[in-house]
TITI-736868 format. One line per field, with one value per residue (C-alpha): residue number from 1; residue in one letter; x negated, y, z negated. Coordinates in nm, 3 decimals, padded with zeros to 5 digits. Layout:
N
k <- NUM,...;
r <- A,...;
u <- X,...;
v <- Y,...;
w <- Z,...;
//
This chain:
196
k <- 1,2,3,4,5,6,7,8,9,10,11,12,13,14,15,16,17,18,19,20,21,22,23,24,25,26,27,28,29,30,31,32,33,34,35,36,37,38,39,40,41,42,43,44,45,46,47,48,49,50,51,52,53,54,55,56,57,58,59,60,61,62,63,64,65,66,67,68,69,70,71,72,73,74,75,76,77,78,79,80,81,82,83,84,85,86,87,88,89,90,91,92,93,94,95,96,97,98,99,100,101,102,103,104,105,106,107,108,109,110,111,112,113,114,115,116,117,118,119,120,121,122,123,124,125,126,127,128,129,130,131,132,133,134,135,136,137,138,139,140,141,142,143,144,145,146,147,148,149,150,151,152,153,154,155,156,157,158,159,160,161,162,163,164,165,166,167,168,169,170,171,172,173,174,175,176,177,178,179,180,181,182,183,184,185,186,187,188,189,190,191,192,193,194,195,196;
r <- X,X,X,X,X,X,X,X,X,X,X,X,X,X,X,X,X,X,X,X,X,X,X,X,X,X,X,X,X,X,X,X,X,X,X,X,X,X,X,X,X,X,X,X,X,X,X,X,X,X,X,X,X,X,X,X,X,X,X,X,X,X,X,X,X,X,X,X,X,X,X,X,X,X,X,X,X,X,X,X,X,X,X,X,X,X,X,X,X,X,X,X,X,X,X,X,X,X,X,X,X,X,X,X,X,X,X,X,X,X,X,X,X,X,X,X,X,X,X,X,X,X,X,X,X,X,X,X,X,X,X,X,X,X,X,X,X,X,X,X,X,X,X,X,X,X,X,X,X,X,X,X,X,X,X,X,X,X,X,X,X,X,X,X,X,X,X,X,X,X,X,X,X,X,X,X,X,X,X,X,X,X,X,X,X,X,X,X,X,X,X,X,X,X,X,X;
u <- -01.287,-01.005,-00.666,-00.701,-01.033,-00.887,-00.582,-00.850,-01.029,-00.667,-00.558,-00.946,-00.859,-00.572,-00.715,-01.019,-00.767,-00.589,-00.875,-01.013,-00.647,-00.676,-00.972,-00.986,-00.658,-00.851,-01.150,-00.983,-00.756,-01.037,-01.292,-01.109,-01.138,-01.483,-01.613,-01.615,-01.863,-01.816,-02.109,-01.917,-01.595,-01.796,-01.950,-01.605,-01.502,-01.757,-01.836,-02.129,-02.096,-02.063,-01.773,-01.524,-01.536,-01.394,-01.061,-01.072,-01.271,-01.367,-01.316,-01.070,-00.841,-00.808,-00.708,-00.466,-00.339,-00.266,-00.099,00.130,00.214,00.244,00.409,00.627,00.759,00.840,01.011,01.225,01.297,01.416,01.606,01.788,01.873,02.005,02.197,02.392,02.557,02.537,02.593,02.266,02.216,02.245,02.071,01.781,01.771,01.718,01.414,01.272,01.266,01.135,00.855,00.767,00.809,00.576,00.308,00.337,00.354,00.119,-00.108,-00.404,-00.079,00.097,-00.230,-00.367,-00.011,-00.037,-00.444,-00.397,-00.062,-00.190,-00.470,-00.190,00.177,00.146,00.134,00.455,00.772,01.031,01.235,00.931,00.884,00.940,00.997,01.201,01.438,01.448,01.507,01.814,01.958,01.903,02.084,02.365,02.407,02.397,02.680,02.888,02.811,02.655,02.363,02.338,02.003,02.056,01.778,01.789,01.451,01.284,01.514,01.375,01.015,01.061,01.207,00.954,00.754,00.882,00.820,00.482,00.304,00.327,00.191,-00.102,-00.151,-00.166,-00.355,-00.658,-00.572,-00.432,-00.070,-00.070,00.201,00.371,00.530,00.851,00.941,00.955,01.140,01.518,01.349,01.170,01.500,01.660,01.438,01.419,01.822,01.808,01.517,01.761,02.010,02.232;
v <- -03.580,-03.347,-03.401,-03.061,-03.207,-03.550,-03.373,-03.157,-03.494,-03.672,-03.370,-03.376,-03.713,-03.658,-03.366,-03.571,-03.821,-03.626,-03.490,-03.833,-03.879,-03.610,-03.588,-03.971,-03.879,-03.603,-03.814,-04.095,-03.920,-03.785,-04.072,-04.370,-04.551,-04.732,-04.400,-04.296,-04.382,-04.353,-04.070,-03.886,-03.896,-03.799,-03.509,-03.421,-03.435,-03.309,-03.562,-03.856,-04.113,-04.370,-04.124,-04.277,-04.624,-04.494,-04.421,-04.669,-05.029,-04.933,-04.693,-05.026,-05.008,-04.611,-04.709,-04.938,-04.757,-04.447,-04.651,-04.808,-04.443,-04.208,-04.546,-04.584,-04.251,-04.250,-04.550,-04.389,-04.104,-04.314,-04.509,-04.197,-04.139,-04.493,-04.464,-04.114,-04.427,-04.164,-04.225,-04.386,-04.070,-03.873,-04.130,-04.093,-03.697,-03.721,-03.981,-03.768,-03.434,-03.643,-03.813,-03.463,-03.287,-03.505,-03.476,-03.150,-03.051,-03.364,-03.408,-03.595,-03.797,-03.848,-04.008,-04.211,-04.414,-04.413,-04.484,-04.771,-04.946,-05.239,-05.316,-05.223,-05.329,-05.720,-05.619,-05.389,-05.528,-05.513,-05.226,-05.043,-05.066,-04.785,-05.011,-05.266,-04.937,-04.798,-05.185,-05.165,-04.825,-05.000,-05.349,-05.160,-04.976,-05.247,-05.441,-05.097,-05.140,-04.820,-04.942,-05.148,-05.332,-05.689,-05.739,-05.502,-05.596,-05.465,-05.169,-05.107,-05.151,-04.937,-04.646,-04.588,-04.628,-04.312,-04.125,-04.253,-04.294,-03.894,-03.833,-04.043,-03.829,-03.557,-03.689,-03.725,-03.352,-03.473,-03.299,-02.949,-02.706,-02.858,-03.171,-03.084,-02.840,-03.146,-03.382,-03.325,-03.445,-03.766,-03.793,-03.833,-04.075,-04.289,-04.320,-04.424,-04.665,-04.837,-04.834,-04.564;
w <- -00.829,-00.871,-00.703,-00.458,-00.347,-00.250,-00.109,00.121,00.207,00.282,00.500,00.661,00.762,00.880,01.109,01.222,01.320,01.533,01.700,01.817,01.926,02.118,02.228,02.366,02.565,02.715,02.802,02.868,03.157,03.334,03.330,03.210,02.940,03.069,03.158,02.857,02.554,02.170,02.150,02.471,02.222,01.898,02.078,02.180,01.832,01.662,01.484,01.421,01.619,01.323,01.212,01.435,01.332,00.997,01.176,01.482,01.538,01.909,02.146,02.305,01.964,02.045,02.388,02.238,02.009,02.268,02.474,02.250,02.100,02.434,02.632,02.349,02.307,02.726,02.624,02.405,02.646,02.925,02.702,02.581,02.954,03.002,02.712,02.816,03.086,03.354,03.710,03.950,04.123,03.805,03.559,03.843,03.884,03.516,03.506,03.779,03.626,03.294,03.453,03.634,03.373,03.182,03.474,03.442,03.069,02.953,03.258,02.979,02.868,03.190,03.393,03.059,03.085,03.494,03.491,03.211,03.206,03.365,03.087,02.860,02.919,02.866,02.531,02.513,02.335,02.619,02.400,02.405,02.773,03.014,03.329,03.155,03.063,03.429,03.486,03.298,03.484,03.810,03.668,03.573,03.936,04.040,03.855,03.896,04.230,04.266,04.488,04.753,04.735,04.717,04.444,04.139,04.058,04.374,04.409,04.021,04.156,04.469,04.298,04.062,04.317,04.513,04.236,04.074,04.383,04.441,04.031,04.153,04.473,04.262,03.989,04.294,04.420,04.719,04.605,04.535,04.289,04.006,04.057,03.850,04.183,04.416,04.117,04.303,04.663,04.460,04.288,04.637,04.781,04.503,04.446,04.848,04.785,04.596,04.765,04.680;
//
């Protein structure tokens, strides 16, 4: 075999790869990950269903494997935001517009986190964890004493609650418009949630 062919088959791979990656965010967002079946995903791909298991073990290690990448990189973004030190209200205008933006930009993305994190995040390394870095923003406010909630924890929990709950009412269609346009409002509510 010459090299160009086994470069071709390499960057085939590669490309096959990233379509199951793709493709099993897709599916996954809109049926959930027991919705969907290996031949629904080969289909998708274009591929035999015996294909897949040449790239993946089961449609659960793609699961996995998604989540660890798409959770991690959110991670890394709100990390970035509690690392600028900003002030509450500020450090939570900006995690606002970011997970709206998100919603909006990466809807597959965006409700494969939201629809899985709980089958998920016992396996996340606490620097690779989202809520452990909007944990930390709310910590600090509270040491600063920029919020007034007694328990940093809850006040955490309850603002990412103001603005997750509305992704998941528009996730069902109960929520119309882009959800970016309404991230200043959640950004208000959640700040006060916590007590700022």
């Amino acid at each position: 075999m010459t090299a160009v062919v086994k470069e071709l088959r390499v960057r085939d791979g590669v490309a096959t790869r990233a379509r199951i990656e793709s493709e099993a965010l897709r599916l996954f967002a809109q049926n959930g990950v027991e919705g969907t079946t290996i031949r629904d995903l080969a289909q998708a791909v274009g591929v035999a269903d015996a294909a897949l298991y040449r790239y993946f073990g089961s449609k659960e290690a793609i699961a996995s494997e998604l989540f660890q990448l798409h959770y991690g990189a959110l991670a890394a973004r709100v990390s970035e935001i509690g690392a600028r030190d900003l002030p509450f209200k500020e450090a939570v205008r900006a995690l606002a517009h970011l997970f709206c933006g998100l919603f909006d930009d990466e809807p597959n993305t965006f409700a494969f986190i939201l629809l899985n994190q709980h089958a998920h995040l016992r396996y996340v390394r606490d620097e690779a964890n989202a809520v452990e870095e909007v944990r930390k923003i709310v910590r600090r406010a509270k040491v600063r004493g920029e919020i007034s909630a007694p328990d940093p924890e809850l006040a955490a929990a309850m603002a990412l609650g103001v603005v997750l709950q509305p992704a998941m009412f528009k996730l069902y269609g109960a929520l119309p418009g882009p959800l970016r346009e309404r991230a200043n409002e959640l950004a208000e509510a959640a700040a006060l949630a916590a007590g700022a």
